[in-house]
Steps between C-alpha positions, in 0.01 A plus 500: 500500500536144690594481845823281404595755312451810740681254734764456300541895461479582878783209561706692225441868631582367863847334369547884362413666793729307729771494274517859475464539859824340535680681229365832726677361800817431339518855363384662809799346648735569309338858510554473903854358427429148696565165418197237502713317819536835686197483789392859656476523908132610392438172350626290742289691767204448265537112455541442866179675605343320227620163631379585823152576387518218314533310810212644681272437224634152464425427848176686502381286219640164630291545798203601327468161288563300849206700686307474217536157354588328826831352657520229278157425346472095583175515733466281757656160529299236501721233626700433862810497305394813298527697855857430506593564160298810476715640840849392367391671129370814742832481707686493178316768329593727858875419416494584141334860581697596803800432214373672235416828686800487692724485157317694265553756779792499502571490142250818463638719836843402438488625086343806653669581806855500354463608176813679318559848675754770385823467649381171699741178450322106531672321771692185402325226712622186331464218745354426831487132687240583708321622230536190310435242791181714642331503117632123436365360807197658616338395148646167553339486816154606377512223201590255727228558751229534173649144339463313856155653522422391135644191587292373785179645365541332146563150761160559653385513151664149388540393853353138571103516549291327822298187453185656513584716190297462191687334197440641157734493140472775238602334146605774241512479146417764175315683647281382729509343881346183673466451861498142646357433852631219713132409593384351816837306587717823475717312297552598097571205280810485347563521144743406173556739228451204272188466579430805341203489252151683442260342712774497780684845429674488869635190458356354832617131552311216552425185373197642261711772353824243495287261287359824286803626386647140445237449256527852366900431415382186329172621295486879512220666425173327336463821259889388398586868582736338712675167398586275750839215458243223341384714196847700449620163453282333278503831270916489565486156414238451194645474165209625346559850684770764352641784674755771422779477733423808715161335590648159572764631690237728726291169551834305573601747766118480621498145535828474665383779774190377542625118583805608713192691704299184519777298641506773784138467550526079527746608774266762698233208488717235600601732829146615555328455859146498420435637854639828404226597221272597786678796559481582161129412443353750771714827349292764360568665221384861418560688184344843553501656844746424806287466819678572844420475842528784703716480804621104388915458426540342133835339383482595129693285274571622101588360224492578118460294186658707211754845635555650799174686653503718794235474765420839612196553757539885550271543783611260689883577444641187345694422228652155351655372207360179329773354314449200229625157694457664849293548764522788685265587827413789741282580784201738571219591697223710409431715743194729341195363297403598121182681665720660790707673209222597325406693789806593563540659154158651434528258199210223461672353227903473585607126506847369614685405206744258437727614183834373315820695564707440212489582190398136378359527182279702230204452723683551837257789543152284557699253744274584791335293756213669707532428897237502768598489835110365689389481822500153661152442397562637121790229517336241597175524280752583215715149540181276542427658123780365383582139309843291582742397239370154512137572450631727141756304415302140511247554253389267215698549215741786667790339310355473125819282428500088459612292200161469326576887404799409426385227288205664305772812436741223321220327329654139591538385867649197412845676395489653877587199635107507648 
């Protein structure tokens, strides 16, 4: 015999068994001569001690997990900041305990204490206004003081930054992170979401990457996986080529998006100062781990390419949105090295971790950044490793895009205009 089918016989047998467990009770009480509403003293005596117990085993247990598992289980924060948050959160957590032993108390002594008694009426107590002002206040009073609390510790958190602080972006997109350092000037270089394209992925501006992704609108690609304004319109605009309408109207559309953008780009270039692609030039860009220094301030600025991400550094207690079209910022300051929490957690291997927050996508799960908060001296070794935007970005051939491509792609120059 299968195990679906003894299954299947136990879940029958058991719908029996109840079912004439309840047909028992209903003739027992009609054998008794009581109706299903009528409740015995006996019973009521039973549920209340029950309740009770219920309480202290409740109770019992709830402490239990806390000694066991810890207050709250978040370890040690790893942040200035993260001191502050972690005493409101402990301050709250005090609150929320005192109130739920003091009211399941009295919802558990008060069932028991005055149960129904023989010959014993319930007094009528409809309405009381001290009553009502002491329980309408006195909360009121306690979320006030938590949301001023909550306030000024959330404007440390965003609060302006100090001069000396180190600048650094985080740019988020499906589903992965990129941090930019603002280099030896402290400065990072500002950027266009126009100038958005492969070899220049954050957009940085200046007069390199204007002049790229000028010539990117007007050729594309040189593989012709992307078709720039000069070949959409000689293919738009040679009788010899055919298209249904759905395809013309795509290119069309194309086309028209792709020259409305390069009028915008003329007008970035024409407005350009030169002087400001320094502070581009010396940013460093890092794809795989965040590097901190511990005991420095950093003004964090966020921003994301494609949905809303959410920055969330658990260890050291901060949390941001980054929202498509705006940059958001914080503040922190490690306050505890990678190998100090290693030590501090018997654990050679733990890393700080930077992770996404919200539910972004089918691959929100591997959104992770590793972070390693060094020493001065790990810092400093780490950062003379590293190569500036300029020195990556200004390599032969790092914009495969010019009209020759073009040209060869088309077959005829000539009917470029070239």
């Amino acid at each position: 015999m299968s195990f679906k089918l003894i299954t299947i016989i136990v879940i029958v047998l058991g719908v029996l068994a109840v079912s004439q467990l309840v047909r028992l009770y209903e003739l027992s009480s009609k054998l008794r001569n009581r109706r299903e509403e009528d409740v015995t003293n006996r019973d009521n005596k039973l549920n209340a001690n029950l309740l009770l117990a219920f309480m202290i085993f409740f109770y019992a247990g709830f402490i239990y997990l806390m000694t066991e598992y810890g207050w709250t289980g978040r370890g040690d924060a790893a942040s200035v900041h993260g001191e502050t948050t972690d005493w409101l959160l402990n301050l709250n957590f005090v609150i929320i305990i005192a109130v739920f032993f003091l009211t399941n108390t009295l919802l558990f002594v008060f069932a028991w204490k005055y149960v129904r008694k023989p010959g014993v009426k319930a007094y009528f107590y409809p309405h009381d206004n001290k009553l009502e002002l002491i329980w309408t206040v006195v909360p009121a009073i306690v979320l006030a003081v938590i949301i001023i609390l909550g306030l000024k510790t959330w404007n440390g958190i965003t609060g302006e930054s100090t001069k000396e602080a180190i600048r650094i972006e985080l740019f988020s997109k499906q589903f992965d992170w990129t941090a930019r350092y603002s280099g030896e000037d402290n400065v990072l270089g500002k950027f266009d979401y126009k100038l958005t394209t492969q070899e220049n992925e954050l957009a940085l501006l200046t007069t390199a990457t204007l002049d790229s992704a000028i010539r990117y609108m007007e050729f594309g690609k040189s593989d012709s996986t992307v078709l720039g304004i000069k070949l959409l319109e000689y293919k738009l605009n040679n009788p010899k080529n055919i298209f249904i309408p759905e395809d013309r109207i795509k290119m069309e559309t194309d086309l028209d998006r792709k020259t409305r953008l390069l009028r915008l780009l003329y007008q970035i270039k024409a407005r350009h100062n030169a002087k400001l692609d320094a502070s581009a030039y010396d940013d460093i860009l890092q794809k795989d781990t965040l590097h901190l220094l511990k005991g420095k301030e950093y003004e964090i600025s966020f921003r994301a390419k494609d949905v809303i991400h959410s920055a969330y550094f658990p260890h050291l207690r901060a949390q941001i949105n980054t929202v498509p079209g705006q940059v958001t910022r914080l503040k922190v300051t490690p306050t505890i090295s990678t190998a100090e929490m290693r030590v501090r957690k018997n654990n050679p291997k733990f890393n700080y971790v930077l992770m996404c927050n919200k539910i972004c996508g089918s691959a929100h799960y591997k959104m992770k950044m590793i972070v390693v908060i060094d020493t001065p001296q790990q810092y400093s070794s780490w950062l003379k490793s590293k190569t500036t935007f300029k020195d990556d970005y200004l390599k032969p051939a790092a914009v495969a895009t010019d009209s020759s491509a073009v040209a060869v792609t088309v077959g005829d120059s000539s009917k470029l205009g070239m």
